[in-house]
N, C-alpha and C positions, 0 to 999 in steps of 0.2 A: 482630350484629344483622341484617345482609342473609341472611347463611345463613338465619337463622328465619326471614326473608320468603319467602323461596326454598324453604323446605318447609312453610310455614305458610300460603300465599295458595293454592296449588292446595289440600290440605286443606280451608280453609272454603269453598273453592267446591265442592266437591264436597257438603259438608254442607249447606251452601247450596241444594242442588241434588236432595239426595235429600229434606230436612227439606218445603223448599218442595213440589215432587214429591206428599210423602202430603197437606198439606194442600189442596192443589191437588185430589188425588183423594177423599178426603172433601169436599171443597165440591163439587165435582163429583158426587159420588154425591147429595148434601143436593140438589140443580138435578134430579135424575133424568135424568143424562149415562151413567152408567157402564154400559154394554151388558156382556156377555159376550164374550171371546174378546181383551178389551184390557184389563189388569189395572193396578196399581199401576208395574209397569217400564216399560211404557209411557208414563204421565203423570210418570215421573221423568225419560225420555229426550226428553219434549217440553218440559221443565221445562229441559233442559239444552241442545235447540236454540236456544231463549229467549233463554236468559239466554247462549248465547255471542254471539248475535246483537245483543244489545244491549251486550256488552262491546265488539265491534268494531264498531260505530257512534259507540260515545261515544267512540272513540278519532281519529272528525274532530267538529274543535269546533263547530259549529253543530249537525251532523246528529246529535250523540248528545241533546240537549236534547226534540228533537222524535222520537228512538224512541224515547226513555223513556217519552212519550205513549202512544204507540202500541203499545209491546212488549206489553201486557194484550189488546189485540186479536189481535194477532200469535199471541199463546200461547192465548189461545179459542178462535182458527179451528183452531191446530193439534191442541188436547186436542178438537175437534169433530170433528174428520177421523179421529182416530187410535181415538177410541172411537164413529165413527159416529153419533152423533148430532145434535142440531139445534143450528145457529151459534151463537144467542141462548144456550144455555144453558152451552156453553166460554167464552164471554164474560161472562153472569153469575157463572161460578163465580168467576172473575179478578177482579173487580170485587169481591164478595164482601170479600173483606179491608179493601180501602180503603172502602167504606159504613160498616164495622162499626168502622174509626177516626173516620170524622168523625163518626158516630154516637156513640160514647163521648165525643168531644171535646165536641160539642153536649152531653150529659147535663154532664158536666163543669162547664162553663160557665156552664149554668146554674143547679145544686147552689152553682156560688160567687158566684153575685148572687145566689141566696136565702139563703144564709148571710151575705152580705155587708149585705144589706138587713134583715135580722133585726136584726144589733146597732146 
C-alpha cells in the first residue's frame, strides 16, 4: 500500500499540475492574458510553482489555512508576469473556476426549491 503512495502521489501531482496548467491557460486566453512568446509550458510551470508553494505552506499548521486563500492570487500575479500581461486578468483567470462552482451551486439550489415548492 505505501509503495502505491510512493509512486502514485508524485504521478497525480504532476497531472494535477499539467491538467490544471491548460486550464488555467484557456481561462487565461478566454481573460485576453495570453501574449506571444509564453505558451502553454509556461502556465504549466507556474501552475507548478503554485501549487509547490502551497504544499509547503500547508505543511505549518496555521500558515497553510491562510495560503490556500491566497495561492489564486499568488498564481495570477505569476501567470501575469510570465505572460506579460495585466494583474487583474492572471487573477481573474484564477478566480474563474471558483465563480463558475458557486455559480453552478446557486443554479442548483435554486432548481431544488423550485422543485421542491412545486409538489
Amino acid at each position: 500500500m505505501s509503495a502505491a503512495l510512493l509512486v502514485l502521489t508524485p504521478l497525480m501531482a504532476f497531472l494535477r499540475m499539467v491538467v490544471g496548467g491548460a486550464i488555467l491557460h484557456g481561462l487565461l486566453w478566454l481573460w485576453g492574458g495570453v501574449r506571444p512568446g509564453a505558451g502553454l509550458p509556461a502556465t504549466i510551470r507556474a501552475t507548478g510553482y503554485a501549487s509547490a508553494f502551497l504544499a509547503l505552506a500547508s505543511a505549518i499548521p496555521m500558515v497553510g489555512a491562510f495560503a490556500a486563500l491566497g495561492a489564486p492570487v499568488l498564481l495570477g500575479y505569476g501567470l501575469a508576469r510570465i505572460h506579460r500581461c495585466d494583474t487583474w486578468r492572471g487573477i481573474c483567470a484564477c478566480y474563474t473556476p471558483l465563480l463558475l462552482c458557486c455559480c453552478s451551486y446557486a443554479a442548483l439550489f435554486a432548481l431544488a426549491l423550485r422543485l421542491g415548492s412545486a409538489s
